[in-house]
C-alpha positions in Angstrom: 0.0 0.0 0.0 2.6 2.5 0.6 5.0 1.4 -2.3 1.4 2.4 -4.2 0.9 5.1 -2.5 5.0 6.5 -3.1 4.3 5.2 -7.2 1.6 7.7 -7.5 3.2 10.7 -5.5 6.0 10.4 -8.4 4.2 10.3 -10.9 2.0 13.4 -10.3 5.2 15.2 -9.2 7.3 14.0 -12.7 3.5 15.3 -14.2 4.0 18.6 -12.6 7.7 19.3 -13.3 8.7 17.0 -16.7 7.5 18.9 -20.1 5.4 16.4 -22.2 6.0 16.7 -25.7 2.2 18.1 -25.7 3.7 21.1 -23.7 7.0 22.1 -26.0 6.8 24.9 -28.1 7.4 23.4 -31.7 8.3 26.2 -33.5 11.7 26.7 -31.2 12.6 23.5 -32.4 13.6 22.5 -35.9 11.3 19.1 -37.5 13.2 16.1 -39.0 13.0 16.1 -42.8 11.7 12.5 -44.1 14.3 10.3 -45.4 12.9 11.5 -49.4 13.5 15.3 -48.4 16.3 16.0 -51.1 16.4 19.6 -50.1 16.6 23.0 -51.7 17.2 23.5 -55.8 20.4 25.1 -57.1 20.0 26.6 -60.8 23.2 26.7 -62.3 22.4 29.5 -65.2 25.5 29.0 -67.1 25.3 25.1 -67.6 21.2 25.8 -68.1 20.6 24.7 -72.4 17.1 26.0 -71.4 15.6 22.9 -72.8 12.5 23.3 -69.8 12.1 19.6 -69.9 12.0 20.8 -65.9 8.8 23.0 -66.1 7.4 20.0 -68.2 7.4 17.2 -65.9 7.1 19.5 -62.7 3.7 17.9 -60.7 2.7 20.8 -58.9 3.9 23.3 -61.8 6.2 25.1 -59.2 8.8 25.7 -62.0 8.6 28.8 -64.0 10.9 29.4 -66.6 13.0 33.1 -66.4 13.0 34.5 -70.1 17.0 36.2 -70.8 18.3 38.8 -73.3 20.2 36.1 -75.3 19.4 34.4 -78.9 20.6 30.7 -76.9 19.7 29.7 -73.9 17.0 32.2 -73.3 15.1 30.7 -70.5 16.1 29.5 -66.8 14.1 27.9 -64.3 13.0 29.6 -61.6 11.5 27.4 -58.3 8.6 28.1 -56.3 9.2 26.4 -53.2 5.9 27.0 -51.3 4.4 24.7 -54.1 7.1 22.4 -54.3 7.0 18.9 -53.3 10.6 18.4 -53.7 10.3 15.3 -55.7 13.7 15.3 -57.8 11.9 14.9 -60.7 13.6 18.2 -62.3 16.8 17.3 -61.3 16.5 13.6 -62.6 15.3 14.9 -66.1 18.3 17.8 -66.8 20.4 16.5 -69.9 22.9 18.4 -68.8 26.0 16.4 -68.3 28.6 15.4 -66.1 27.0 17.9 -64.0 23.1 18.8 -63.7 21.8 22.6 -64.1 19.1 22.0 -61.6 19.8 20.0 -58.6 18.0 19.7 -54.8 21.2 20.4 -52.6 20.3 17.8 -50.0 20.3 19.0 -45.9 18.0 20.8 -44.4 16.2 23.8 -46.0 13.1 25.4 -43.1 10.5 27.2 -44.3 9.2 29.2 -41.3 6.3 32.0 -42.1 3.6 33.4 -40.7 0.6 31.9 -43.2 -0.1 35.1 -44.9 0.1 35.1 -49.2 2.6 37.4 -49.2 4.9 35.5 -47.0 4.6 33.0 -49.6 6.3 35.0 -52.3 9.9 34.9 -50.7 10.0 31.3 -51.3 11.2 31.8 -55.0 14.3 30.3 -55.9 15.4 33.3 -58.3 18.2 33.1 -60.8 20.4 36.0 -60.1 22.8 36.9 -63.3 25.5 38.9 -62.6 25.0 41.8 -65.3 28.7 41.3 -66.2 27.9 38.0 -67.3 24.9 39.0 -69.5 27.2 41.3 -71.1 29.8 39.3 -71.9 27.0 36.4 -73.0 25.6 39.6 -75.4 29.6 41.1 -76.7 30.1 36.8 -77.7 27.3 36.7 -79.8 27.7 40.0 -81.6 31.2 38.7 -82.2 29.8 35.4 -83.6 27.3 37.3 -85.4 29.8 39.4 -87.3 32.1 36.9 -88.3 29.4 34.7 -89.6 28.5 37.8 -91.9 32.2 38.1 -93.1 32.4 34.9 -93.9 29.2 34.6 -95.7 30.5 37.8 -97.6 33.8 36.2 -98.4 31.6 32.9 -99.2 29.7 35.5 -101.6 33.1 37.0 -103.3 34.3 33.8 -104.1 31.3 32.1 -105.5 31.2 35.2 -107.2 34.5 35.1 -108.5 33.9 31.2 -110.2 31.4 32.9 -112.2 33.3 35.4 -113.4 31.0 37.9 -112.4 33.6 40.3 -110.9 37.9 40.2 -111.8 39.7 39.7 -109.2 42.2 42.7 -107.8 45.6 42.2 -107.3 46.6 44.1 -104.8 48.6 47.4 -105.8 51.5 48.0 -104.0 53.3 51.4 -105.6 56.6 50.9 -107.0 58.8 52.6 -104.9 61.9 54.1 -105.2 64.5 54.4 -102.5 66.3 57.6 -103.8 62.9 59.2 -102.6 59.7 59.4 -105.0 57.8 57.0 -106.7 58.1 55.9 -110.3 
């Protein structure tokens, strides 16, 4: 009778003083991912072909695609992680190789927000490009640009020249004498 009556004296007093894990405040503490979590997306922009074989095969549509300034490669993807599922599906369809363009960087990534819409909108995965970069992506192909027109003008000059359409010019170097005038 006492050892019954000693058994429930500690147990109301390890009631009264031990937290349950009812009683713990959850958002102090961070949750266990599931063992499928594969974690946050990394867009690599310059390995990106922008073939958006990504958006296509996305199962919640949380992949937009960015549009760019350039003639190749024009899109990016761009992640909307408060729709995500972070399946891997994106990451497992990239052609990109030996390394993918879009992958889900593994560890931990916590989404904490207060439930309003427009908390929603900083979970965006954005592409950032360096403005250097878009202008050294824009000077290459105005170089590639130009020298495919000189060579389709020098294409044009010779085909030009097998017809016999034009003479060709020697080029006409002055004679020149060394005592000081030309002859």
């Amino acid at each position: 009778m006492v050892l019954k009556l000693i058994t429930k004296v500690f147990r109301v007093s390890k009631a009264l003083f031990v937290k349950s894990p009812a009683q713990e405040d959850v958002r102090e503490h961070l949750m266990h991912p599931s063992e499928r979590y594969r974690g946050e997306h990394r867009v690599n922009y310059e390995t990106c072909i922008g073939c958006d074989s990504c958006n296509k095969i996305c199962p919640t549509h949380a992949i937009t695609m960015k549009h760019l300034p350039f003639k190749k490669q024009n899109i990016v993807p761009e992640v909307n992680l408060s729709v995500c599922i972070f399946c891997g599906l994106c990451e497992d369809v990239c052609p990109t190789k030996p390394e993918k363009s879009i992958v889900l960087s593994g560890g931990r990534y916590d989404m904490i927000t207060g439930g309003w819409h427009e908390d929603q909108e900083q979970f965006w995965v954005n592409v950032d490009i360096p403005q250097s970069y878009i202008d050294t992506r824009l000077q290459e192909e105005e170089a590639a640009r130009v020298k495919k027109e000189l060579a389709a003008k020098k294409r044009a000059a010779e085909a030009a020249l097998k017809e016999g359409k034009i003479e060709k010019k020697e080029p006409q170097i002055g004679n020149i004498d060394f005592s000081g005038g030309e002859s």
